[in-house]
C-alpha positions as CSV (number, residue, x, y, z in Angstrom):
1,X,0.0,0.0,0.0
2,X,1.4,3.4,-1.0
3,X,1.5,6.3,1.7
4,X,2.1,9.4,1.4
5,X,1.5,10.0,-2.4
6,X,0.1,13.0,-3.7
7,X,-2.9,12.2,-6.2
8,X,-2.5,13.7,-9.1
9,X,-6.4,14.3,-10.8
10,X,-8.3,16.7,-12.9
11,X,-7.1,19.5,-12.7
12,X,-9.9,21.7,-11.7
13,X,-10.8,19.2,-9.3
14,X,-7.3,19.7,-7.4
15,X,-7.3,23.5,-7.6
16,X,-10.9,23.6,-6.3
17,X,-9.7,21.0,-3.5
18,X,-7.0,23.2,-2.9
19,X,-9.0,26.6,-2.6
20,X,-11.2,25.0,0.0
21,X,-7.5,24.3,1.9
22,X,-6.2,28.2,1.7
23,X,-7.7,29.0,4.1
24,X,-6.0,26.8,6.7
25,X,-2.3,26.7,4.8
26,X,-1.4,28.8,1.9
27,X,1.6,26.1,1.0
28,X,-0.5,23.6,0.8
29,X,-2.7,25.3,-1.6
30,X,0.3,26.0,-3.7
31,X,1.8,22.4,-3.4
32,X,-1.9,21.3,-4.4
33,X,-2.2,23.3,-7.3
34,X,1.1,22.9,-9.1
35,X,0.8,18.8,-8.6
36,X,-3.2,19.2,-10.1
37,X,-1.7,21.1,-12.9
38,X,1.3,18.7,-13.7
39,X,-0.9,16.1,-13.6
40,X,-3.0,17.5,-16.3
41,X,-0.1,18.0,-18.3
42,X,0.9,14.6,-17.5
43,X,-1.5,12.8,-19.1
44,X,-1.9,15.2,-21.9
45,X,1.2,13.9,-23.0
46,X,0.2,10.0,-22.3
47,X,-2.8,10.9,-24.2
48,X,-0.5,12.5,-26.9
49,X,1.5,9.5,-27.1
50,X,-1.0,6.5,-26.8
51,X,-4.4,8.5,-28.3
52,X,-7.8,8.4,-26.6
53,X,-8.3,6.0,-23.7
54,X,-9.8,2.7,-24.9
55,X,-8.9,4.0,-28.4
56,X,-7.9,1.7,-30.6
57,X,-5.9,4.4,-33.2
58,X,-2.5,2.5,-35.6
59,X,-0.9,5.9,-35.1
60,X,-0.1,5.6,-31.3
61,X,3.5,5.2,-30.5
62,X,2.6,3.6,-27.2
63,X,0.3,2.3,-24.7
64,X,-1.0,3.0,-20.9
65,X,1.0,0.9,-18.6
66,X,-0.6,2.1,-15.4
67,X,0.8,4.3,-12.6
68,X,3.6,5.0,-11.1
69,X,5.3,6.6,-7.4
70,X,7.7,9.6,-8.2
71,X,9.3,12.2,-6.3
72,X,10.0,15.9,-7.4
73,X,11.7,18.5,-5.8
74,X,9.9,21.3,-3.2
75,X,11.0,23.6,-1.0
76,X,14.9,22.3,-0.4
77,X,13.4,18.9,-0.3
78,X,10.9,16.3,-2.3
79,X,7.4,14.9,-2.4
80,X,6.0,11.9,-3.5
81,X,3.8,11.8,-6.6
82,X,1.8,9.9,-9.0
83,X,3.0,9.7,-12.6
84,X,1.2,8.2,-15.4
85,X,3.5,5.5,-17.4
86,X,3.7,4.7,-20.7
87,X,5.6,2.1,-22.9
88,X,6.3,1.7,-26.5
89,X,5.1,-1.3,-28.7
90,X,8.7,-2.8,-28.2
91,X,8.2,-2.7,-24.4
92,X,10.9,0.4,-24.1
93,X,9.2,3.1,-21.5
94,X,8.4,6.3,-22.9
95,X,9.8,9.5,-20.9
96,X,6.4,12.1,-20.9
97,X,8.0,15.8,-21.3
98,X,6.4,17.3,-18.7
99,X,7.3,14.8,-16.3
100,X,11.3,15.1,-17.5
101,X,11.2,18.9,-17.7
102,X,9.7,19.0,-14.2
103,X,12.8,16.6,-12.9
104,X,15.3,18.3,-15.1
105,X,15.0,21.7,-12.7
106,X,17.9,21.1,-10.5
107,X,16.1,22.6,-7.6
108,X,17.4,20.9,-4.8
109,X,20.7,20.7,-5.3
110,X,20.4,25.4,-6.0
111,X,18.9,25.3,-2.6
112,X,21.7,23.1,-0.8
113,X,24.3,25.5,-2.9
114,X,22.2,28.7,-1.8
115,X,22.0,27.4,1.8
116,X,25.3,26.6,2.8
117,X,27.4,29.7,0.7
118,X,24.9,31.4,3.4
119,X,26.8,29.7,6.2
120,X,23.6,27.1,6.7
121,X,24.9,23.9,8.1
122,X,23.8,20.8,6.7
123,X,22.3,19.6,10.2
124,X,20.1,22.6,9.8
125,X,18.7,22.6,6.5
126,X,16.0,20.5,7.3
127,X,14.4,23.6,9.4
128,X,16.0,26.1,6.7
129,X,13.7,25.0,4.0
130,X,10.3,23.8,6.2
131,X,9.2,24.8,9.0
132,X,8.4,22.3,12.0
133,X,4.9,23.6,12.2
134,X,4.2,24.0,8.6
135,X,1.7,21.9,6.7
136,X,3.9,20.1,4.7
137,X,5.7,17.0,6.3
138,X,9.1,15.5,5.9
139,X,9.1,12.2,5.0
140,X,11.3,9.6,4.5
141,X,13.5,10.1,1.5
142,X,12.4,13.7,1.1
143,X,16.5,14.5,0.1
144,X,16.4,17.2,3.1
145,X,18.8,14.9,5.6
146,X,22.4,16.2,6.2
147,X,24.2,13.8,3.5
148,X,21.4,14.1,1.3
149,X,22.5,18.0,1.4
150,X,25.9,17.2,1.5
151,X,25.9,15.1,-2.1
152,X,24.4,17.4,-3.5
153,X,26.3,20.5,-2.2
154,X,29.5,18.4,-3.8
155,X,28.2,17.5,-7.2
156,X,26.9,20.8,-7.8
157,X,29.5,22.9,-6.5
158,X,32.3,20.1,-8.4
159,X,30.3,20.5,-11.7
160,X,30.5,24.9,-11.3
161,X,34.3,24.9,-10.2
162,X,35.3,22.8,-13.3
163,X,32.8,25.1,-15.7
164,X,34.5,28.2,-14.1
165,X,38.1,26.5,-14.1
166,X,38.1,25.9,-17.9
167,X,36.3,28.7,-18.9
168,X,37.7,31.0,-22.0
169,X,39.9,34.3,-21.0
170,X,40.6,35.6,-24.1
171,X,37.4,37.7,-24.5
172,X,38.3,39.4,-21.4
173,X,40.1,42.9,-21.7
174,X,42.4,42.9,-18.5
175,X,44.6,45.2,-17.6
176,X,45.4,44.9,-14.2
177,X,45.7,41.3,-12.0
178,X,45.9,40.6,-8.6
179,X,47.3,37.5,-7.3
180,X,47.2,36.3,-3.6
181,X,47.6,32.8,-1.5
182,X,45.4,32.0,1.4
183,X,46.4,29.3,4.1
184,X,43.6,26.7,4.6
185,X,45.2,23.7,6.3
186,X,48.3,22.2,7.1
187,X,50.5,21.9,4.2
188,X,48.1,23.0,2.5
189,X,47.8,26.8,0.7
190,X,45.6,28.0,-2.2
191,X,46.8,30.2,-4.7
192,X,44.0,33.2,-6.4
193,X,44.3,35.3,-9.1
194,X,41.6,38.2,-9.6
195,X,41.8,40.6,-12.7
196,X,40.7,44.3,-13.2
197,X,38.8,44.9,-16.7
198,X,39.1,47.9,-19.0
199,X,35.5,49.3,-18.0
200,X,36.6,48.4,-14.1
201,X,34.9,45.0,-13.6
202,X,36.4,42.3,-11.2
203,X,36.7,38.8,-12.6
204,X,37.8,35.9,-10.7
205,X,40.4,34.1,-13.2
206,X,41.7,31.1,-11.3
207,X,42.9,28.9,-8.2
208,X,45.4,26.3,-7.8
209,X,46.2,24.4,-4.2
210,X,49.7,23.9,-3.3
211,X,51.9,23.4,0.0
212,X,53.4,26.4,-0.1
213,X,53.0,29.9,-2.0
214,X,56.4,29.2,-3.8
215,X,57.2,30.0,-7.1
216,X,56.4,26.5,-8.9
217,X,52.7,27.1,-7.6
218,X,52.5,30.6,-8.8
219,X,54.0,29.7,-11.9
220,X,51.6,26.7,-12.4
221,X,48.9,29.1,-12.2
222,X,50.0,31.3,-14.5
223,X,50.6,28.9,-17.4
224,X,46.6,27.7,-16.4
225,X,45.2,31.5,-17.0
226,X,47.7,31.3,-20.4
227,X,46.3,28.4,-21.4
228,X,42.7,29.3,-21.0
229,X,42.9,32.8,-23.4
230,X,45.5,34.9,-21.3
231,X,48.2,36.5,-24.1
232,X,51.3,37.0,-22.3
233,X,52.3,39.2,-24.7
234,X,50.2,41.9,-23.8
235,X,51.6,44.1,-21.0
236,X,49.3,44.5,-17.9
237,X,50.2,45.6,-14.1
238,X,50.4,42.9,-11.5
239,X,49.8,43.5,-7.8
240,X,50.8,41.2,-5.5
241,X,51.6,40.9,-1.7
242,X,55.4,41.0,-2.3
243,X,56.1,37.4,-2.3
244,X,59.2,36.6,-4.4
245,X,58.2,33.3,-5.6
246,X,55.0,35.4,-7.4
247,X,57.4,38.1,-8.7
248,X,60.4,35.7,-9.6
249,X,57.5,33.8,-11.8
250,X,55.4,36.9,-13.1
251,X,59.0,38.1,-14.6
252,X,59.9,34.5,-15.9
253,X,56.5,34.0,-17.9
254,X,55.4,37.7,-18.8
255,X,59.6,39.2,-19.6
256,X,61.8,41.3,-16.5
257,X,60.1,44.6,-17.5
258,X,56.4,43.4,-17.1
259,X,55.2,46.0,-14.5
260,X,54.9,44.9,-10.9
261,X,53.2,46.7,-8.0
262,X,53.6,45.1,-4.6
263,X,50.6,46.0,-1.9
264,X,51.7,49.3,0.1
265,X,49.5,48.5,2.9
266,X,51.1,45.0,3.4
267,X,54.5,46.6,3.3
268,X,53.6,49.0,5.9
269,X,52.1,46.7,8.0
270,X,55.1,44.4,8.0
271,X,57.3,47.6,8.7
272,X,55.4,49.1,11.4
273,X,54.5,45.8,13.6
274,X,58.7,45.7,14.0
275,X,58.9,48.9,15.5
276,X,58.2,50.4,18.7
277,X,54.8,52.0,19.4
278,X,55.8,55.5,19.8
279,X,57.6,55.4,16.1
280,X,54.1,54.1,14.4
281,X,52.5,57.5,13.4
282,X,55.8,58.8,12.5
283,X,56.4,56.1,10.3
284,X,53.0,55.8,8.8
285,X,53.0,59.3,8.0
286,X,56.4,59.6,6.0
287,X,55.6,56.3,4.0
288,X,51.9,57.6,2.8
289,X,53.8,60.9,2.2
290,X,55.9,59.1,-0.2
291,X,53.4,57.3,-2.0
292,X,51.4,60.2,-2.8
293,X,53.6,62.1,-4.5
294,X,53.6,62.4,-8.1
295,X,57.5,62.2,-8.5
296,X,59.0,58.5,-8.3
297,X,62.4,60.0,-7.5
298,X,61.1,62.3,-4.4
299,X,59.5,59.5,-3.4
300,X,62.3,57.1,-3.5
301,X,64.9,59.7,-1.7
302,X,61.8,60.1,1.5
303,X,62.0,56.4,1.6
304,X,65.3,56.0,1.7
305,X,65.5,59.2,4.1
306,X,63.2,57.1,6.4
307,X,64.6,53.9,6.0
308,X,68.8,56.1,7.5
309,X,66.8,57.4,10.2
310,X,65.7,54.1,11.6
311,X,69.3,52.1,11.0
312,X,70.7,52.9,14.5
313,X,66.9,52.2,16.1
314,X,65.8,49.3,14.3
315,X,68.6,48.3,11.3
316,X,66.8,45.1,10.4
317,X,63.7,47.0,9.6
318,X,65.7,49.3,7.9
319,X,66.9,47.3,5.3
320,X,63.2,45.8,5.1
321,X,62.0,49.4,4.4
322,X,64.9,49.5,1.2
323,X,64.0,45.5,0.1
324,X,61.8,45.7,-2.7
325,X,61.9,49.4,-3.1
326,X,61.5,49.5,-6.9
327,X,57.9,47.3,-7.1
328,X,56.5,49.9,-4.6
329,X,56.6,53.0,-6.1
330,X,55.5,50.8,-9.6
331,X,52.3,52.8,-10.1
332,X,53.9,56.0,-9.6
333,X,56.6,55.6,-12.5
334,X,53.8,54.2,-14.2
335,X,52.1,58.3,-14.0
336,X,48.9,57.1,-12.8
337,X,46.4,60.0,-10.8
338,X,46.4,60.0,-7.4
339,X,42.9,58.3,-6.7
340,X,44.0,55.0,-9.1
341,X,46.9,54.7,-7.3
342,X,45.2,54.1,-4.2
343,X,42.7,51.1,-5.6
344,X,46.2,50.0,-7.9
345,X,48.5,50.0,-5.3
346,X,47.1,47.1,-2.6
347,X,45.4,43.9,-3.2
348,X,42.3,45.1,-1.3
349,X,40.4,43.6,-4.1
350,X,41.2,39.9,-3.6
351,X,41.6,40.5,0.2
352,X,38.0,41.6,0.0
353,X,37.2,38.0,-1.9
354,X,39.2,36.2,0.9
355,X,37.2,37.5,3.3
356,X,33.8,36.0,1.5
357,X,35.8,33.1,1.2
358,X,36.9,32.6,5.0
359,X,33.1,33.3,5.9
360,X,31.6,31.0,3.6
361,X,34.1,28.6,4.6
362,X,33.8,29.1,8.7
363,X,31.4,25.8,9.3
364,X,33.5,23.4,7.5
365,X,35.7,21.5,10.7
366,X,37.8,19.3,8.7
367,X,39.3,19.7,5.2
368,X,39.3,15.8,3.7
369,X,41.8,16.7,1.0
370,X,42.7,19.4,-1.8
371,X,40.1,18.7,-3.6
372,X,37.3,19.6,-1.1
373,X,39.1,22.8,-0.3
374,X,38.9,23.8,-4.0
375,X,35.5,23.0,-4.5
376,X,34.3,25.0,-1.0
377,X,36.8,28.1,-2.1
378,X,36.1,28.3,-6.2
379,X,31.8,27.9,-4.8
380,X,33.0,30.8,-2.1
381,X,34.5,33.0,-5.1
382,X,31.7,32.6,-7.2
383,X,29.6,34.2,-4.6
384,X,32.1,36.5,-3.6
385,X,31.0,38.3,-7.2
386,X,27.6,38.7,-6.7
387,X,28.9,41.8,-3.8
388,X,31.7,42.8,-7.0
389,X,31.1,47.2,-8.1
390,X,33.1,48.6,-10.5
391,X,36.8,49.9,-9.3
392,X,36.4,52.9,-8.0
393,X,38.4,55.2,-10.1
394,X,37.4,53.0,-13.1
395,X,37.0,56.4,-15.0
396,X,40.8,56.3,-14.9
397,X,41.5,53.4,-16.7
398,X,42.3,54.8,-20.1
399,X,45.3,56.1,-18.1
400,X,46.4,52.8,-17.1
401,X,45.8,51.6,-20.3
402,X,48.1,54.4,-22.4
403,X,50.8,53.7,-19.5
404,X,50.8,50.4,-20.1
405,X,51.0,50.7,-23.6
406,X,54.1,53.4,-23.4
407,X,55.7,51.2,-21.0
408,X,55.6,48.2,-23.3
409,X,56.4,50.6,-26.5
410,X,59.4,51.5,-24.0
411,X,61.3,48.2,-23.7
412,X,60.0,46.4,-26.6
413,X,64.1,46.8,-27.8
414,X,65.4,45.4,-24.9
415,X,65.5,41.7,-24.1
416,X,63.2,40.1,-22.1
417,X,65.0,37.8,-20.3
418,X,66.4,38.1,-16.7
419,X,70.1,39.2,-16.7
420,X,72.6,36.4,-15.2
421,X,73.7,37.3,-11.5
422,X,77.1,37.8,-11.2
423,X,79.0,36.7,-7.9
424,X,80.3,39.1,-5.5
């Protein structure tokens, strides 16, 4: 004996049954409804396919081969239906359309993805999608159960990241790209490359896992974005956190000149938290007076003016202050105004995306393996866009765009490659 099945009638007959239910629930009048009319449509298509009932037509492709229990999806979970079947003359069951278009809606597995990128645990989603009280029960098999979630948050989230991972880059016009690594577990680092359009739009470009953020990773991901579309030839400005395994490869794959900014306000960070407290607003206030000047060469002789003043207090910091010296100032050789400096010269951008990530992320206790912690960080960056505006000085960008362009024009003559070190 079936239970729990939802008859599936004339139509008008199950609309009318469910108007005299509004009253007491409003989803069951809905569930009601949408079952009544699928049913009709149902066995329009039986009817399409086997003629008349009791007909005896040579045209029919099929016959009636009584009914059937289904289940389709509602509200995060499912419910049990009747479905008309139908079978060909060679015994082969006939699919109806509306009962395949119906199933094809990947409802279920949209809510699990909604649910948990909104930090929803999978024990919960039970009362995230029906309400204890409400008038429609859970059942058994009704897909709302925490692994019934769970398979489904991992096939659709897999089936996105490897869409998005292989998708073509060649159509985008990028002129700027941020890279940045993330620790997620032991041994265990993920490597993320955001890029900055010509109209100012942010696109997530890729992801890679690795132990460490050392150049063989960076440089992995690189020849991934130049395999999907990227033209290395093309100069653009990278911004990274001034790791030397992402500058050492950035220079290997797009020539020594390509144009590389690292982040200001890591560097001052890094500077400032080695100092004493009572040198901090000193410090901070010489090195944002450098960087906002429109003169590289002024701004190079205040750094280097700061970084003699603190050799007898701090000498280690010092020498950090000179260490990379060239990549900071990057945007100001470059000529670029003021205000696109400031959203040029950091990796705010992809720190902003990290963040998503790190929330989204915050209910998973144990990372099984590299492959979950891709799937959970590409679904995380994916949502992380929907929150994307345009760069703020986007108005800018044809600047960027004719510096770039001078700055190729520039050193097209001279070689590309790095120069052999020569020992002291």
């Amino acid at each position: 004996m079936r239970k729990d099945i939802t008859p599936a009638g004339n139509v008008a007959a199950g609309i009318e049954s469910a108007w005299e239910n509004v009253a007491v629930s409003f989803e069951r009048f809905c569930l009601t409804a949408g079952v009544a009319t699928l049913a009709e449509m149902m066995e329009r298509d039986a009817a399409e396919l086997c003629g008349p009932r009791h007909g005896r037509s040579m045209d029919r492709r099929g016959h009636r081969w009584g009914r059937s229990a289904g289940k389709l999806g509602f509200h995060g979970g499912k419910v049990n239906i009747e479905r008309p079947r139908v079978r060909a003359r060679g015994g082969a069951e006939l699919a109806l359309p509306s009962w395949e278009a119906a199933q094809a809606e990947d409802w279920l597995g949209r809510w699990a993805m909604n649910l948990m990128l909104i930090n929803v645990s999978t024990r919960r989603f039970e009362r995230a999608v029906r309400l204890p009280e409400g008038d429609i029960p859970i059942t058994r098999g009704a897909g709302v159960s925490k692994s019934a979630v769970s398979r489904r948050f991992v096939a659709l989230s897999a089936e996105r990241m490897a869409e998005w991972m292989a998708a073509d880059l060649s159509q985008l016009d990028l002129l700027a790209i941020q890279i940045d690594g993330m620790h997620i577990a032991d041994e265990l680092t993920l490597l993320a490359a955001v890029g900055i359009a010509g109209d100012g739009a942010k696109h997530p470009l890729g992801l890679l896992e690795g132990a460490t953020e050392n150049a063989a990773v960076v440089q992995a991901l690189l020849d991934n974005l130049i395999e999907r579309g990227l033209d290395p030839k093309v100069c653009r400005l990278f911004i990274v956190d001034g790791s030397k395994a992402a500058i050492k490869a950035i220079r290997k794959t797009f020539g020594r000149h390509a144009p590389i900014q690292r982040c200001q306000v890591h560097k001052a960070r890094n500077i400032v938290e080695r100092l004493p407290k009572h040198l901090h607003a000193a410090v901070r206030k010489a090195l944002r007076q450098a960087w906002e000047l429109d003169d590289a060469e002024k701004a190079e002789r205040l750094i280097r003016n700061l970084a003699r003043r603190l050799e007898q207090v701090a000498p280690g910091v010092a020498a950090s202050i000179l260490e990379g010296l060239d990549e900071m100032l990057t945007v100001i050789r470059l000529g670029l105004p003021l205000s696109l400096r400031r959203s040029l010269a950091c990796t705010n951008i992809i720190e902003n995306m990290i963040s998503t990530i790190r929330r989204v992320c915050r209910n998973v206790k144990r990372w099984r393996d590299a492959s979950m912690a891709l799937r959970w960080t590409a679904a995380a960056m994916q949502e992380a866009t929907k929150s994307f505006r345009r760069l703020k000085a986007h108005k800018q960008l044809p600047v960027l765009r004719a510096a770039l362009a001078a700055h190729q024009a520039k050193h097209a003559s001279q070689p590309a490659l790095e120069p052999t070190a020569v020992a002291a």
